[in-house]
ZAMARGU-4260 file (C-alpha; in steps of 0.2 Angstrom, whole numbers, plus 5000, padded with zeros to 4 digits):
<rodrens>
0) 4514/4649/4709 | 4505/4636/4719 | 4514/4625/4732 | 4513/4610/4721 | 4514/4599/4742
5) 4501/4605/4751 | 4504/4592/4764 | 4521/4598/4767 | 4519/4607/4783 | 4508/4593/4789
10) 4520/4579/4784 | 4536/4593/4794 | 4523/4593/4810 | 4521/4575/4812 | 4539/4571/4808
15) 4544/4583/4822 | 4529/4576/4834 | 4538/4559/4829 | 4555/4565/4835 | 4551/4572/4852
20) 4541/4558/4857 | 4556/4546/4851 | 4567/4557/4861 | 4555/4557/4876 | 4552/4539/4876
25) 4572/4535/4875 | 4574/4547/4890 | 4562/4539/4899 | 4571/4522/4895 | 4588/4528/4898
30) 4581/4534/4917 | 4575/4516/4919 | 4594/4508/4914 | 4601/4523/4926 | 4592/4518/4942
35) 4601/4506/4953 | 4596/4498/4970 | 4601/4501/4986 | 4598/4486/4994 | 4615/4477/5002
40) 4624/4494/4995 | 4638/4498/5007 | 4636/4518/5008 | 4651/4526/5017 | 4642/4544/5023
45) 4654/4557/5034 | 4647/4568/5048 | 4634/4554/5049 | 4631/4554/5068 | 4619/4571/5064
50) 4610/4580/5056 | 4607/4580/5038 | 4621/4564/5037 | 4610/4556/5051 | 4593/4559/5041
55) 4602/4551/5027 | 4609/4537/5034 | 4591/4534/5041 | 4582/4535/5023 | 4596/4522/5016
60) 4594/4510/5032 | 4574/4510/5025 | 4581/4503/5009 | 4591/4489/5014 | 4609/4497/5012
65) 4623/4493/5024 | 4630/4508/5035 | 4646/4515/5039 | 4648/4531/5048 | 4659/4542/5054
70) 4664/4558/5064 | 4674/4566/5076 | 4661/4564/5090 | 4662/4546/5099 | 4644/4548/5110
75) 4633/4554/5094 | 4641/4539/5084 | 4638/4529/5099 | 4619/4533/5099 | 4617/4534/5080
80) 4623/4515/5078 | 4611/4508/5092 | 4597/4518/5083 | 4601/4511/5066 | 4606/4494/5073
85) 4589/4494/5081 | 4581/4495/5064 | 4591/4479/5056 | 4603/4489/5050 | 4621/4482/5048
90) 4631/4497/5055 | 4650/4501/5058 | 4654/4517/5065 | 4673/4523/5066 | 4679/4540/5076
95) 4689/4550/5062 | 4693/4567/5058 | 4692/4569/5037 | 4703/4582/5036 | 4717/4571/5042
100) 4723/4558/5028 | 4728/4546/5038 | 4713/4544/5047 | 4703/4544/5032 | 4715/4531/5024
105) 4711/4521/5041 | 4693/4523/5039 | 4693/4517/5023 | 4703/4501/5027 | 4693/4496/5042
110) 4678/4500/5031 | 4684/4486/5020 | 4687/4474/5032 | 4671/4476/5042 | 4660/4473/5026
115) 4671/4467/5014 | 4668/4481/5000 | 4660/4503/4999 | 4650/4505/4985 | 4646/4523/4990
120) 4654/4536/4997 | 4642/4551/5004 | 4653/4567/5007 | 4643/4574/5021 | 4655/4582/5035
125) 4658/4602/5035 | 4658/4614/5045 | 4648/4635/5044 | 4654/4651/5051 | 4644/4667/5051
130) 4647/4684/5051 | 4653/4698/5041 | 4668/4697/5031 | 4677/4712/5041 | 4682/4702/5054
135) 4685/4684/5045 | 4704/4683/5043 | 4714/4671/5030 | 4713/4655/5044 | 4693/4655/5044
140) 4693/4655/5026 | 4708/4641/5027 | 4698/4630/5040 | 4683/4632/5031 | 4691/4624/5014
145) 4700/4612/5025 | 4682/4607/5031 | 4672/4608/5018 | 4683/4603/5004 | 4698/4595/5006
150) 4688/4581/5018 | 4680/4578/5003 | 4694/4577/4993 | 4703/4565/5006 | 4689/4553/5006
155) 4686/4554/4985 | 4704/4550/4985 | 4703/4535/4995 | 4688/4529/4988 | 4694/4532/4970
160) 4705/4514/4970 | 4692/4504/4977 | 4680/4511/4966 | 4690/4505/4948 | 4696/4487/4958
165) 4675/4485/4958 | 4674/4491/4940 | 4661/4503/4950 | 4655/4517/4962 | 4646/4531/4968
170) 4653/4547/4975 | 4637/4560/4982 | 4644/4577/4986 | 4632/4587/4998 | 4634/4604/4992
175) 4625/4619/4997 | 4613/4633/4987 | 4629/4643/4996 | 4638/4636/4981 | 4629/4643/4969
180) 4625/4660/4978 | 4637/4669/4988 | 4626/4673/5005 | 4632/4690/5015 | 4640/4686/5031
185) 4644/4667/5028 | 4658/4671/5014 | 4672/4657/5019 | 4658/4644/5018 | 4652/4650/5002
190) 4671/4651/4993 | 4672/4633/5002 | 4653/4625/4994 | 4657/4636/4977 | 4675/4625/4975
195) 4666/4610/4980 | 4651/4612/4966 | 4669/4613/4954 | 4676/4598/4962 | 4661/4588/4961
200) 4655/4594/4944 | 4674/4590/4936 | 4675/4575/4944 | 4659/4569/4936 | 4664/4572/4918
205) 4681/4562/4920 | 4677/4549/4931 | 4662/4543/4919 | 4674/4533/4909 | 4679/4522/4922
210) 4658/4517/4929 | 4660/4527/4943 | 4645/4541/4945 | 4647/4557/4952 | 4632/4568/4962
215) 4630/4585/4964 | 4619/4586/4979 | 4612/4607/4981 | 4602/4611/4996 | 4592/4625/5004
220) 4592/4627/5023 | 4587/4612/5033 | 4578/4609/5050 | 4593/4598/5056 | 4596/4609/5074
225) 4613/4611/5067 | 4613/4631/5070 | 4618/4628/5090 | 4634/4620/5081 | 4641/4634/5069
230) 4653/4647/5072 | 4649/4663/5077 | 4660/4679/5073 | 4655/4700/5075 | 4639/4704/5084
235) 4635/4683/5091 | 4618/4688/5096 | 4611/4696/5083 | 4621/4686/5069 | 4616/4671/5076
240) 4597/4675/5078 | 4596/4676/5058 | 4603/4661/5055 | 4595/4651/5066 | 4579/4660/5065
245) 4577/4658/5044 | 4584/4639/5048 | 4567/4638/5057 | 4556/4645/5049 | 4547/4634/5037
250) 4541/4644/5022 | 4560/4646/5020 | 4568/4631/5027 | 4565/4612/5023 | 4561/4597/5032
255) 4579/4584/5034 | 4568/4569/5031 | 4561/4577/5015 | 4577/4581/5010 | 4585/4565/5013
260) 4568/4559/5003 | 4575/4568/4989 | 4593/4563/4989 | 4589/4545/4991 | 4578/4545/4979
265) 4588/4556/4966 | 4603/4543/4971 | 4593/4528/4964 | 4586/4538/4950 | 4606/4540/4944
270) 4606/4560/4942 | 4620/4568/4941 | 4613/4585/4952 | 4598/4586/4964 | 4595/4605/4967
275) 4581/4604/4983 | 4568/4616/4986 | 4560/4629/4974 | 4570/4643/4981 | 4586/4635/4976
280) 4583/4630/4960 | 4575/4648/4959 | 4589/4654/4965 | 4601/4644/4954 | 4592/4649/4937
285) 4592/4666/4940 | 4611/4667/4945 | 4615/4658/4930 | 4603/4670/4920 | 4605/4688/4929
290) 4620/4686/4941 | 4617/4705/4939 | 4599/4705/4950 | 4607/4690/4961 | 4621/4704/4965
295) 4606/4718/4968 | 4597/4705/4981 | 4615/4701/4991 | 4619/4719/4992 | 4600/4722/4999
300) 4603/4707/5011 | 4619/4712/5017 | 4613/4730/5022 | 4599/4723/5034 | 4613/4713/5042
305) 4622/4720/5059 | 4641/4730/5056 | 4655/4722/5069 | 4671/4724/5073 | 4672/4708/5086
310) 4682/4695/5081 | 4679/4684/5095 | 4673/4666/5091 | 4658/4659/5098 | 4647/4643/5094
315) 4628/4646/5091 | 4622/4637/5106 | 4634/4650/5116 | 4624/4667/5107 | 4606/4660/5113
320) 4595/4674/5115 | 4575/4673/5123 | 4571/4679/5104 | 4581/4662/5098 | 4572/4652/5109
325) 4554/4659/5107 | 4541/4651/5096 | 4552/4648/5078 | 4567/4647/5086 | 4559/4632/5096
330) 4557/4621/5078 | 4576/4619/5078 | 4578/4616/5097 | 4566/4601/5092 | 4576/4596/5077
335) 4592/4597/5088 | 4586/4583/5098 | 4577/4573/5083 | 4596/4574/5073 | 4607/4572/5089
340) 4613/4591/5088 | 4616/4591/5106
</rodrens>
């Protein structure tokens, strides 16, 4: 029998060529409506006297938004706000620790009466410790949530009321690849970035209805200088050395100003996750895809690490080594004093 519509499976390709570039171009329209300016924004960021928070708050001074900054650290606030004030950008800075809920709730009402109103709130602040599991106990792991996530939940908290009052508001959560990957020898600041990832992702589906947007933020290692700062546990030397070391080097580490590039621009852009770098989204796909290779990869990572019993704390600037300050090790001493590490 003969098809009695021979232009049926030409009439079925254009209908479908009709549909995808209806569905591009209302994607491309819906990007457009989702972008929002940062200019007179008032963009809370914590830990923002260094490092990647510093970066950050450099990127948003560049695009006309109004600063507040905190952290525990008075001089690197101190030096931060007369860099940024230096560039015409408003700027109140307040000492506070984030994991105490009173002085975020006093943060957040000086905040307010500084500059009248925050329309974002940048969960930066968190702390790393390395080394191998054996000789973390349950307090690492405790100060290491207590850090990383129940800061952030402090501030969300706080910020939350202010928020619905403006019918409005952004919360960016600075999350790690460590999230979404468990990394040997750095297991109470993965538990701590994977509960964060589930905060930030859950808080996004239900704070939609009341116009307040939620971002996922995922990065790779950064040349912020931060590895004289971390915590060192095990064999400091040699623990230390790796970190710092891949933190370094480029073909495996980014840029901060990049980064902050990226975020920036990702904020404006309304997306509810930014994944930076090709190795974490790489990463990301295939632990969603084969968790099964991921797990093949930690297990090869973790055998090339060093075996300790030490439980003695360090910080990383204390495990310095002439292999840490040789050629590589040098790009992060150099970050350090671009991101006021030291």
């Amino acid at each position: 029998m003969r098809n009695s519509n021979p232009s049926g499976p030409s009439n079925a390709g254009r209908s479908i060529g009709l549909v995808l570039a209806l569905a591009f171009i209302s994607h491309k329209i819906y990007r457009q409506l989702m972008k929002i300016s940062l200019r007179n924004k008032v963009v809370l960021i914590t830990g923002g006297a260094r490092g990647l928070g510093l970066a950050l708050a450099r990127e948003l001074a560049s695009k006309g938004a109004s600063l507040v900054l905190c952290s525990r650290t008075a001089d690197q606030l101190e030096q931060a706000r007369q860099e940024l004030e230096a560039r015409g950008c408003p700027v109140f800075t307040m000492v506070a620790d984030v994991r105490d809920e009173n002085q975020v709730a006093a943060l957040f009402q000086q905040s307010i009466l500084r500059l009248g109103r925050i329309d974002m709130l940048i969960n930066n602040a968190g702390v790393m410790m390395v080394g191998p599991q054996n000789v973390m106990d349950v307090d690492d792991f405790k100060d290491a949530m207590e850090a990383n996530v129940w800061s952030s939940l402090h501030t969300i908290k706080a910020a939350l009321p202010i928020f619905k009052n403006q019918r409005q508001g952004h919360i960016v959560n600075i999350c790690s690849i460590g999230g979404k990957f468990a990394v040997p020898h750095m297991l109470p600041y993965s538990v701590s970035k994977f509960a964060m990832v589930g905060l930030s992702q859950g808080l996004a589906a239900e704070l939609a209805k009341d116009r307040i947007k939620v971002t996922t933020v995922i990065p790779n290692l950064m040349r912020t200088g931060s590895p004289r700062n971390i915590t060192v546990k095990g064999n400091h030397e040699v623990e230390y050395g790796w970190f710092k070391l891949a933190g370094s080097f480029p073909l495996v580490s980014q840029n901060a100003d990049q980064a902050a590039r990226q975020i920036v621009k990702g904020i404006e852009a309304g997306r509810s996750e930014i994944v930076l770098t090709f190795t974490a989204k790489f990463v990301s796909a295939v632990q969603g895809i084969f968790p099964g290779a991921m797990g093949t990869i930690a297990k090869l990572m973790n055998a090339l690490l060093p075996r300790s019993e030490n439980t003695a704390v360090k910080k990383g600037w204390e495990a310095e080594t002439r292999l840490t300050h040789g050629m590589i090790g040098t790009i992060s001493d150099k970050a350090a004093e671009k991101y006021n590490q030291y």
